[in-house]
C-alpha positions in Angstrom: 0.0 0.0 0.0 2.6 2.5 0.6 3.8 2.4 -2.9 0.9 3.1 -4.3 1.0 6.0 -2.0 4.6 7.1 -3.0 3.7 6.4 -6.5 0.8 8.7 -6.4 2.4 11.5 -4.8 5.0 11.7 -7.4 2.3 11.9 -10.3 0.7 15.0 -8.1 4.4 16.4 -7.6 5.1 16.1 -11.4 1.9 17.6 -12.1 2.1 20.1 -9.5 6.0 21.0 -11.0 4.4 21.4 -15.0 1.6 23.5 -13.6 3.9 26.0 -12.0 6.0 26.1 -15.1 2.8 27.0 -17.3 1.4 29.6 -14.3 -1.1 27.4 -13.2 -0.1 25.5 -10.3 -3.4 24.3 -9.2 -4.7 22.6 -12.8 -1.3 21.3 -12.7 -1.9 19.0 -9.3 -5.5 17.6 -10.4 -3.7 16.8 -13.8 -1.2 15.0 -12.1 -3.3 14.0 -9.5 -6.0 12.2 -12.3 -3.0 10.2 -14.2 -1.9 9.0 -10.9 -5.6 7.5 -10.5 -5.7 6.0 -14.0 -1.8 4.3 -14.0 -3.3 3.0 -10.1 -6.9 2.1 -11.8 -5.1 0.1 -14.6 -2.1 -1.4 -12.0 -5.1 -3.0 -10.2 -6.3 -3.9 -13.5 -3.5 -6.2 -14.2 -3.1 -7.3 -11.0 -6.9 -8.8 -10.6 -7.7 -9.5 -14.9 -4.0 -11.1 -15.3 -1.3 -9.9 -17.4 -2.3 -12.3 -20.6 -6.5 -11.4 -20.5 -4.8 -8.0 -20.8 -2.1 -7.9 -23.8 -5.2 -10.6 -25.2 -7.4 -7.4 -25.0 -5.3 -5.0 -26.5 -4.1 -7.2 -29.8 -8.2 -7.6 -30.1 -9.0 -4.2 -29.9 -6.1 -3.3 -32.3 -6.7 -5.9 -35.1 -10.8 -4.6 -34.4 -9.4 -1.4 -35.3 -7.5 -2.1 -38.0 -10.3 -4.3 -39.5 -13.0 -1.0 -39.2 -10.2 0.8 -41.2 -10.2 -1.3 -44.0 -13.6 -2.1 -44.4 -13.8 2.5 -44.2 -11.7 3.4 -46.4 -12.8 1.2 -49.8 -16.4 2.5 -48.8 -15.4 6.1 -48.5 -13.8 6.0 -52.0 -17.0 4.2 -53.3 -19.4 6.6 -51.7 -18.2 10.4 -51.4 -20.9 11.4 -49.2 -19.8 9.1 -46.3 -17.2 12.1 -45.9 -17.8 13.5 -42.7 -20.8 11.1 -41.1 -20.8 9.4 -38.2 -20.2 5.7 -40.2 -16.5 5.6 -39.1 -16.8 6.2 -35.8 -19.7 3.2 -35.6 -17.4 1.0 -37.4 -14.8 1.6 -35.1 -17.0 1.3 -32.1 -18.2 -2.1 -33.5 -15.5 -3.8 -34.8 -12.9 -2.7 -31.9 -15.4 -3.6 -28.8 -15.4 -7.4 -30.9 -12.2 -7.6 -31.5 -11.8 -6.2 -27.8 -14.3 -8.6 -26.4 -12.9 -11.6 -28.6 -8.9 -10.3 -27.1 -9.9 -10.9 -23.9 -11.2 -14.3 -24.1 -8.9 -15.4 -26.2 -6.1 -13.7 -23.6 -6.7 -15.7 -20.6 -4.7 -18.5 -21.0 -1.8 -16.2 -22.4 1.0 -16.0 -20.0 4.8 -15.6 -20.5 5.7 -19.2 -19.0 3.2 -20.2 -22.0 5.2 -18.4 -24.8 8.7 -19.3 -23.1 7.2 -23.0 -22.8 5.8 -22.9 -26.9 8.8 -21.4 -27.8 11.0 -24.0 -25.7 9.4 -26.9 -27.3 9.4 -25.5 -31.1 13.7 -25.4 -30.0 13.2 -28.8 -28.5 11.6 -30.4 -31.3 14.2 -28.9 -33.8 17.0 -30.4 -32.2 15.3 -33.6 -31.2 16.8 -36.9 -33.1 15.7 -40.2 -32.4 18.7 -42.8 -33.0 18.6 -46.1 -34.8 19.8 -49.2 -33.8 22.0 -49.3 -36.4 23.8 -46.5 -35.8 24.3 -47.1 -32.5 26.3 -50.3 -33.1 28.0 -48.7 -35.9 29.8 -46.1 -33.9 30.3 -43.2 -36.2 27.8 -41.1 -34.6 30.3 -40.4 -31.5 33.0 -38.9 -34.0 30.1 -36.8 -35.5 28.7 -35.2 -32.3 32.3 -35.0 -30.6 33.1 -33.0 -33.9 29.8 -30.6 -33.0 28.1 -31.4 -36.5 24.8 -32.6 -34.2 24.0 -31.6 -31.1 20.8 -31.4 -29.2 18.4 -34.0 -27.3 19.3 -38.1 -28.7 15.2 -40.0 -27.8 16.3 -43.6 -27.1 12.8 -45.4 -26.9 12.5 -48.6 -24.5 12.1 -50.9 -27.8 15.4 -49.9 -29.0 17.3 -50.6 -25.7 15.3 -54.1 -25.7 16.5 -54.7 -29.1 20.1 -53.7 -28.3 19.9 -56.1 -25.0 18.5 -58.6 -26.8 21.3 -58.7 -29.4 24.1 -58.2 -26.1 22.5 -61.7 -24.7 22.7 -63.3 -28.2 24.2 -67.0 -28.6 25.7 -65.7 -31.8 29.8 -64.4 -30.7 29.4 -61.8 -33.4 26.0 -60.5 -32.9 26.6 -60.4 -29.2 29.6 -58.3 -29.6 27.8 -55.8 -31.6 25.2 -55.5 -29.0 28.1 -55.0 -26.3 29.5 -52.4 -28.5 26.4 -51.0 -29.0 26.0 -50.5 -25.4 29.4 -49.0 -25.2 28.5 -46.6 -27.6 25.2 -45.0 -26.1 27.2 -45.0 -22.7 29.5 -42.6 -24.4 26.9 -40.6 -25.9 25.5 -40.0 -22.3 28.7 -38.3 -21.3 28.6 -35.8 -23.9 27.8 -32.2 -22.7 26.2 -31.1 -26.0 23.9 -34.7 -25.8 21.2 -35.1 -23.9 19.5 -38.5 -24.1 16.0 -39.3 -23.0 14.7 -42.5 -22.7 10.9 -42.7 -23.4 8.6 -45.4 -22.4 6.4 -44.4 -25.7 5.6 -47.5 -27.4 3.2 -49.0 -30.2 2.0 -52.3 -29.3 -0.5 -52.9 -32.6 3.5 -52.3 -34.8 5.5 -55.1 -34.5 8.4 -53.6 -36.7 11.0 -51.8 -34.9 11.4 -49.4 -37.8 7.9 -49.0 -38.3 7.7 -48.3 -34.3 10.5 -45.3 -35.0 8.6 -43.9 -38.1 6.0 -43.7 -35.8 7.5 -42.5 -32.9 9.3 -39.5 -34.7 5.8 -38.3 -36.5 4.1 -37.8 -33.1 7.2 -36.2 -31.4 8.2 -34.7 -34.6 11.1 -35.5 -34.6 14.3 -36.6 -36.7 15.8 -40.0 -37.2 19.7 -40.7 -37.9 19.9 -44.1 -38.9 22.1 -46.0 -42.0 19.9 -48.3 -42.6 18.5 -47.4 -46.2 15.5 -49.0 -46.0 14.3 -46.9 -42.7 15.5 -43.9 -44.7 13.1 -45.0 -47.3 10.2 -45.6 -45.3 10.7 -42.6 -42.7 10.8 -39.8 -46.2 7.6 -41.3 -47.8 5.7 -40.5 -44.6 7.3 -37.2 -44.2 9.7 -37.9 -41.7 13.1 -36.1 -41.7 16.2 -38.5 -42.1 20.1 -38.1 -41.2 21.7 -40.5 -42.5 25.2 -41.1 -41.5 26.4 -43.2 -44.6 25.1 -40.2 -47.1 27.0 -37.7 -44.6 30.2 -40.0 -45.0 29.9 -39.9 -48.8 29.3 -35.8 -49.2 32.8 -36.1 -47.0 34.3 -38.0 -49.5 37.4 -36.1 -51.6 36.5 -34.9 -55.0 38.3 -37.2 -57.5 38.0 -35.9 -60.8 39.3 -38.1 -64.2 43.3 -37.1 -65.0 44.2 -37.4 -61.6 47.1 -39.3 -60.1 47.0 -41.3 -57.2 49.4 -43.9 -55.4 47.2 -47.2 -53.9 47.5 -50.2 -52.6 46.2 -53.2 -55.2 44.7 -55.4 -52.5 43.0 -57.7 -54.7 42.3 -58.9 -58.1 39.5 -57.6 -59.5 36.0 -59.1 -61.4 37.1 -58.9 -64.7 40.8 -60.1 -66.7 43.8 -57.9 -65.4 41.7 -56.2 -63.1 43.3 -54.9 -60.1 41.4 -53.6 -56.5 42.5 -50.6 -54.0 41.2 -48.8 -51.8 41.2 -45.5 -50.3 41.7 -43.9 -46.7 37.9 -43.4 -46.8 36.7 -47.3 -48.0 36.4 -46.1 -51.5 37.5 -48.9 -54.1 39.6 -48.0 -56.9 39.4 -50.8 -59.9 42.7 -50.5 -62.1 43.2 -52.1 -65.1 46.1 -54.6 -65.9 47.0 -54.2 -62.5 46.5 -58.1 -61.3 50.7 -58.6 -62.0 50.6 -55.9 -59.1 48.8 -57.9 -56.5 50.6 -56.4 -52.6 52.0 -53.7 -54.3 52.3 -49.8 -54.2 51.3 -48.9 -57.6 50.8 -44.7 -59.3 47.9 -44.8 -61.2 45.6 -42.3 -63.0 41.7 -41.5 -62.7 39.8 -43.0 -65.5 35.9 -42.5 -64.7 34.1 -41.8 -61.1 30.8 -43.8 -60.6 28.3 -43.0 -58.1 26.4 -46.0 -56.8 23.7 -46.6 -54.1 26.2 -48.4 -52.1 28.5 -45.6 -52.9 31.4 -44.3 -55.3 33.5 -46.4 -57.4 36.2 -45.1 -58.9 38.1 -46.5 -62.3 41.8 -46.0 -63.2 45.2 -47.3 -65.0 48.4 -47.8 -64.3 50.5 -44.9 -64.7 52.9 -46.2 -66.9 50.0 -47.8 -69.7 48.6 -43.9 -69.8 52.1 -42.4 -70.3 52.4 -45.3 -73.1 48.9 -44.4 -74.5 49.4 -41.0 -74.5 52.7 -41.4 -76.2 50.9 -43.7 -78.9 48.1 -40.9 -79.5 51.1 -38.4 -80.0 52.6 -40.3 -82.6 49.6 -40.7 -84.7 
């Protein structure tokens, strides 16, 4: 109470101050005097109505305003003698006091823990990813969030974890080493200070399909799935669902190779057809060189042919440095 008290008197003293600058000292004090009773009027206001019924009530009455202006001014232009009735000021007076009265409803539930909280979860759906199985035994995804390319909230639903533990207690040495591994890896996630993972209990029991299960999971929540399984990536994009996956990441990361460039491999195998040698890249890419089985364990130079891009990913075609130098030298001749 004695705020309002204090606050009142300063209205009267700032109104009492203009007043004796203008000569009249008295108008000046009921001036001040009356805007101190309005900004007290309207602080009660907004203490009993509630700060959202308010701001509700004003965007009405604006957009009610607005709305009588437009609907005016085509009309004035159409008919001339509207000039200077009393049409306007009805307009206004209808349209604000709906817009004012709709405001108002519509403003009670209109707080600023609601905004913070819609704005909150439109960032906390952007950044949400729901993570394969696959990718979770396959590792990769640790390197990528260590780097900082994702970061954000990781949803591991209960049906993964079941199907990761159920791989961990397989018979099978090999599957039961990726389901260990897989374990490892979402361990390590957890650690991560730009990660957090939630585990959900959300689950489908009429969808027997794990992937179906995440497809479903990530178009109620929203959400995104990293996965390298390509038939999930499928599936997920023809029922809208937003896919990262890690395999098409690792190939846009691949090195340009363009044709005329040298290279120095490793010929690891023999290739499918006669002669055919096979390399490899740093990366996993394989490099097919002709006339390059006689070179079987050995460092060889060679130079780009052709690049091929496949589903399973790039292929790339060469010879052996010293059969172009020879052809080149045959096409010079001629």
């Amino acid at each position: 109470m004695l705020y309002r008290i204090i606050f009142f008197m300063v209205f009267v003293a700032g109104g009492y101050a203009v007043g004796l600058r203008e000569g009249a000292a008295y108008l000046g004090i009921v001036w001040g005097a009356a805007v101190g009773v309005i900004a007290l009027i309207l602080e009660y206001i907004l203490t009993m109505v509630g700060f959202g019924t308010v701001v509700g009530g004003l965007i009405g009455l604006s957009a009610g305003l607005l709305f009588a202006k437009l609907i005016y001014l085509p009309l004035k232009t159409i008919f001339t003698n509207m000039e200077g009735t009393y049409i306007g000021v009805i307009f206004n007076a209808l349209f604000g006091y709906s817009g004012l009265l709709l405001g108002l409803r519509a403003g009670k539930d209109f707080t600023l823990r609601n905004i913070v909280k819609i704005f909150k979860s439109r960032v906390e759906e952007e950044y949400t990813k729901i993570i394969d199985t696959s990718v979770i035994i396959d590792g990769r995804i640790v390197d990528v969030c260590e780097a900082g390319f994702i970061e954000g909230t990781f949803i591991i639903p209960q049906f993964i974890l079941q199907e990761l533990q159920h791989i961990a207690d397989s018979s099978d040495p090999l599957r039961r080493a990726r389901g260990r591994r897989g374990l490892d890896i979402l361990h390590k996630i957890q650690k991560m200070s730009n990660i957090t993972v939630k585990i959900i209990d959300e689950d489908f029991p009429k969808i027997k399909e794990v992937d179906a299960k995440l497809v479903a999971l990530a178009r109620l929540l929203g959400a995104k799935i990293i996965t390298n399984d390509f038939n999930l990536n499928k599936v997920a994009e023809l029922q809208g669902v937003t896919v990262l996956n890690l395999n098409e990441l690792a190939n846009a990361l691949k090195p340009v190779v363009l044709p005329g460039e040298k290279m120095n491999i490793f010929i690891a195998k023999e290739g499918k057809e006669s002669n055919q040698g096979v390399g490899y890249l740093d990366d996993g890419t394989m490099v097919v060189v002709d006339h390059a089985r006689r070179s079987i364990n050995q460092q060889v130079d060679v130079i780009v042919t052709s690049v091929l891009q496949t589903t399973a990913g790039r292929m790339i075609f060469a010879k052996l440095k010293e059969d172009a130098e020879r052809e080149e030298l045959r096409m010079a001749r001629h």
